[in-house]
Rosetta silent file (secondary structure, phi, psi, omega in degrees, C-alpha in Angstrom):
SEQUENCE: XXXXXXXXXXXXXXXXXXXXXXXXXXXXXXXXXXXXXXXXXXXXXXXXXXXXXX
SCORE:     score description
SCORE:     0.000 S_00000001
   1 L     0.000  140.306 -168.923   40.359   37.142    7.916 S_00000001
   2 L  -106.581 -176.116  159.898   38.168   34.228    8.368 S_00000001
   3 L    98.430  -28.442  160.582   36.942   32.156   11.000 S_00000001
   4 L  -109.775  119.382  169.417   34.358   34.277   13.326 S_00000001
   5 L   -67.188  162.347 -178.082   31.172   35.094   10.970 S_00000001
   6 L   -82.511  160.406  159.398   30.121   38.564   11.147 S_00000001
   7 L   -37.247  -57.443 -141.703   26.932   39.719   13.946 S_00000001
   8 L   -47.622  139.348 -177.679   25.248   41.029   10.526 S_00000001
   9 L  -128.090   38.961  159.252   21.606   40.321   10.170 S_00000001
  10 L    72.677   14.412 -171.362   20.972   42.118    6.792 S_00000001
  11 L  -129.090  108.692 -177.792   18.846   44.737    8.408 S_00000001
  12 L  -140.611  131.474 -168.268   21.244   47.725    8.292 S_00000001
  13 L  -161.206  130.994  176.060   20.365   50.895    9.747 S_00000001
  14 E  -107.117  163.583  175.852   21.979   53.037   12.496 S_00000001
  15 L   -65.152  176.750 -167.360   20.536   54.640   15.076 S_00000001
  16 L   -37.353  -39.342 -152.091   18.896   58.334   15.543 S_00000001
  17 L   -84.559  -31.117  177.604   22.836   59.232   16.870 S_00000001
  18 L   103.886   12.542 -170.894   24.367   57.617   13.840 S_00000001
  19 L   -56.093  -89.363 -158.223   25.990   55.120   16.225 S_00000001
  20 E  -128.299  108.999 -178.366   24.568   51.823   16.436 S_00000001
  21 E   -64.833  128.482  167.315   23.344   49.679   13.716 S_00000001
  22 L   -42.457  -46.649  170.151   19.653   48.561   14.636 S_00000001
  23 L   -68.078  -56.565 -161.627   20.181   44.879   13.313 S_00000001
  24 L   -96.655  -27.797  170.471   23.428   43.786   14.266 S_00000001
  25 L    92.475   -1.857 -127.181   23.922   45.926   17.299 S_00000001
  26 L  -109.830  155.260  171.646   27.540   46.538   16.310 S_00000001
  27 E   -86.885  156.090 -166.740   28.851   50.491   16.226 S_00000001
  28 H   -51.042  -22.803 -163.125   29.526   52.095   12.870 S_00000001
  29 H   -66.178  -44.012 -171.067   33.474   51.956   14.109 S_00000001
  30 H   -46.483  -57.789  164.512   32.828   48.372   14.790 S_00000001
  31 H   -17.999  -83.391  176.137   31.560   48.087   11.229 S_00000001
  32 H   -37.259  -70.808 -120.266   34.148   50.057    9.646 S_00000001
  33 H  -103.209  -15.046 -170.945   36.625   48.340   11.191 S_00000001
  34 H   -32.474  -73.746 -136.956   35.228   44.364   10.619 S_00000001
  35 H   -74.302  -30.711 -173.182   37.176   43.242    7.327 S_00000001
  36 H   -88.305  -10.013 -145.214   40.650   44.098    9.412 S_00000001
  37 L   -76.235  155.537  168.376   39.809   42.620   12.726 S_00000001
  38 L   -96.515  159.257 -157.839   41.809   39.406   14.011 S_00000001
  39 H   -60.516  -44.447  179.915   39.608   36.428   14.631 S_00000001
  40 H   -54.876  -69.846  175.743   40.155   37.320   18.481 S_00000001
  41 H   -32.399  -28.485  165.267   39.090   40.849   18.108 S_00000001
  42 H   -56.725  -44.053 -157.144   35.796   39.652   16.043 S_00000001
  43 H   -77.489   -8.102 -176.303   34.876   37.250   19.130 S_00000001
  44 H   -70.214  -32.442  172.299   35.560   40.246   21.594 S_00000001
  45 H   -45.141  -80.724 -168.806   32.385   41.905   19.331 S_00000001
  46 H   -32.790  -55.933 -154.638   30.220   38.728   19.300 S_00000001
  47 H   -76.935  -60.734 -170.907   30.806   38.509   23.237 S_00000001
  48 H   -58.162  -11.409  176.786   30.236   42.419   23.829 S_00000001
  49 H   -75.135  -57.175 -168.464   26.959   42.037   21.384 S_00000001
  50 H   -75.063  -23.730  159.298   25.877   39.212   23.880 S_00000001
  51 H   -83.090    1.880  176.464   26.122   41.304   27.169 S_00000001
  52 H   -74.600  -59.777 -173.331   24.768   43.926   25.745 S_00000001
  53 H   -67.331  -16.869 -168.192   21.780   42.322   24.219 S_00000001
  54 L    64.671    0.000    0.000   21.386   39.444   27.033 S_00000001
């Protein structure tokens, strides 16, 4: 599925917990789960990336 690019910013590494990718901010489920997501379900990432990060 096309249409929302992914968060990724090529620097992939999760955190201490095994979690949270350092770069992209996104969780491994999040990750995992990318290639099936519907375009809405990508932008709910992108928008939960931006309150998180601020």
């Amino acid at each position: 599925m096309g249409g929302v690019r992914s968060p990724c910013t090529d620097v992939c590494a999760l955190d201490p917990e095994g979690v949270t990718c350092t770069g992209c901010g996104r969780t491994s489920a999040e990750i995992a789960a990318w290639p099936a997501m519907t375009p809405i379900e990508r932008a709910a990432v992108h928008l939960r990336l931006r309150d998180v990060r601020g």
